[in-house]
C-alpha positions, 0 to 999 in steps of 0.5 A: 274176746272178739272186737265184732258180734257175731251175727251183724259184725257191730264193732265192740267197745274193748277194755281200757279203749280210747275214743270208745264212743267212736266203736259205739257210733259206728255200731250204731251206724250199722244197726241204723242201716241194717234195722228195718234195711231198705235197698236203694238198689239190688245189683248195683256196680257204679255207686251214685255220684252224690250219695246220701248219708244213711241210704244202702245199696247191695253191691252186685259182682263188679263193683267199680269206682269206690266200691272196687273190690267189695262185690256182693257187699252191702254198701252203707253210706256214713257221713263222707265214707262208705261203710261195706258189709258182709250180708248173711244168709237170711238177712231181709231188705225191701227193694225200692227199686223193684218194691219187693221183699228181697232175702239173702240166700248166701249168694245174692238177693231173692224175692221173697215168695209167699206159700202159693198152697191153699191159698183164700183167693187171688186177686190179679189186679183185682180182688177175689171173693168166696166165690170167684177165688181168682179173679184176674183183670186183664187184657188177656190170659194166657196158659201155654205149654212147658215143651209138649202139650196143655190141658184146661181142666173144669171138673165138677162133682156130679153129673147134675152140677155144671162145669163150663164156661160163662161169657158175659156182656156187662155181667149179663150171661149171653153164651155158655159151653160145657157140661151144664146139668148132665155129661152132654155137651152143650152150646147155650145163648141168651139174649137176657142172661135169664131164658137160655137155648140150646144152640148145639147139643152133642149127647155122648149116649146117643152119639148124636148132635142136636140144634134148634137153631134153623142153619144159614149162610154160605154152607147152606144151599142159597136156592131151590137151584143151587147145587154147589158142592159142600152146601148143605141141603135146606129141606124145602129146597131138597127131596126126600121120602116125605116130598117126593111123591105129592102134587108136582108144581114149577115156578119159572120152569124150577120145580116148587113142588114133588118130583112125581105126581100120579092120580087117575080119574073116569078119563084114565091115569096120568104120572106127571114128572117135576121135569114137565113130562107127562103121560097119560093112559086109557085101558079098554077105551070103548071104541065105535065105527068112526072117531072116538073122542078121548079126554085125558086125564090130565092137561097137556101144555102142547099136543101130545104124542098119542099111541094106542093098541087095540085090545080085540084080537079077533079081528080078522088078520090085525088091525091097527089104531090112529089119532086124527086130531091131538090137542092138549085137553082131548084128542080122536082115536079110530080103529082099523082092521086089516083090509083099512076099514074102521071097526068098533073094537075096545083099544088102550091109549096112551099119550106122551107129552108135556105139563108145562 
């Protein structure tokens, strides 16, 4: 027959023993210590220098002082002894020190972790509800990699459901990224949580990228006149099929208008250029002995330059046209023949110069 029991080795009263009720104390030392068994301490080498009847301590592998040579044991203080133990695998603690439930799986003392698998909820630092299953309260979350990359995966189940992320301001919605109703992906802010707008809208069917918002900054171009490289155009500021052609204006000598600007009247034609140039023309403006008065089509800012063909080619060996006088509303025209005598004869004219 054996002294001890065979799982918590508790010393057994024999037959015919004296001083049974020291067996039976000892034994009773034992479950007092092992029953509902709190640790003091996981690990410990040095045992303390006052101990307390009826506290416990694993032992790690270098035990010193009066627990030499009992590593990994279970040290339970009796009265003025220590009392050394052999844990079995599976035996159970809860850890003081690091208040957790410990267990002895034949070689040292392990957490003791909960089925992780389908769990209700996760509450880190907070609780969870049925409908946020984990909620974290924290200064931050991090997700990293185990040596190559990392994905955050939010799916949903139809392409009308909504898989994004929220960001909130004292639990009002102020922006939104992600698939919000359909597969494009979107940029959503509010300034209320209740009226969104589309910031940025990147439809993968038509493979294009959309905003209702009006872009500014330093990417932007800052003035009609700023030509930085990398700026975007601002379309009041640029040219293009719809502001090219139109009525050509200038603030300061800087264009405010379109580049070209033609029109035409009883006095003739006119092209006028954002730049300041201006030319204006008169087919088979009727001429008479002497100076014709021409009035131009349009305004000059300074006399201009004014040239002229005559368009009779009968005259006898030639003939040639001047301008007397050029201002910058009219100017005088006069027809030559060859032999220098004026003659009345049909000429077009032109003058080059200058709006502004």
């Amino acid at each position: 027959m054996s002294d001890i029991t065979a799982r918590l080795d508790l010393p057994l009263i024999q037959p015919s023993q004296a001083q049974k009720h020291v067996t039976h104390n000892e034994a009773l030392q034992v479950l007092d210590g092992l029953v509902q068994a709190a640790l003091e301490e996981t690990g410990a080498n040095t045992p303390p220098f006052e101990p307390v009847t009826g506290t416990l301590y694993a032992i790690g592998p270098s035990p010193t002082d009066d627990w030499a040579g009992e590593p990994n044991k279970l040290a339970l203080r009796i009265t003025e002894a220590w009392l050394f133990i052999d844990p079995q695998v599976g035996w159970r603690a809860w850890d003081k020190a690091t208040e957790q439930f410990k267990v002895f799986d034949g070689t040292g003392w392990a957490e003791i972790l909960p089925d992780l698998d389908n769990l209700d909820g996760i509450g880190i630092n907070t609780a969870s509800d049925g409908t946020n299953r984990l909620a974290v309260a924290s200064a931050a979350t991090l997700l990293t990699h185990e040596g190559a990359g990392h994905q955050l995966k939010i799916n949903k189940s139809a392409g009308t459901d909504t898989a994004s992320l929220l960001f909130q301001s004292n639990w009002t919605g102020h922006a939104e990224m992600g698939l919000a109703g359909d597969t494009a992906f979107s940029v959503k802010v509010s300034d209320d949580g209740s009226t969104w707008h589309d910031a940025l809208r990147a439809d993968p069917a038509t493979q294009q990228i959309e905003t209702g918002f009006q872009l500014t900054g330093a990417a932007v171009q800052q003035s009609p006149t700023d030509t930085t490289a990398g700026r975007l155009m601002r379309a009041d500021y640029g040219f293009g099929p719809g502001n090219l052609l139109g009525t050509v204006t200038q603030s300061g000598g800087t264009p405010t208008g379109a580049v070209i600007e033609r029109g035409s009247n009883a006095n003739g034609d006119y092209v006028r250029f954002a730049d300041g140039t201006q030319i204006c023309g008169k087919r088979r403006l009727a001429g008479a002995v002497g100076a014709v008065i021409w009035t131009y089509p349009a305004a000059f800012d300074q006399a201009p330059t004014v040239q002229g063909i005559l368009t009779k080619a009968t005259l006898s060996g030639g003939g040639a046209m001047q301008s007397g006088f050029s201002g910058t509303t009219s100017c005088d025209v006069q027809a030559f023949d060859s032999s220098g005598g004026p003659v009345a004869t049909d000429m077009n004219v032109f003058a080059f110069g200058r709006w502004f």
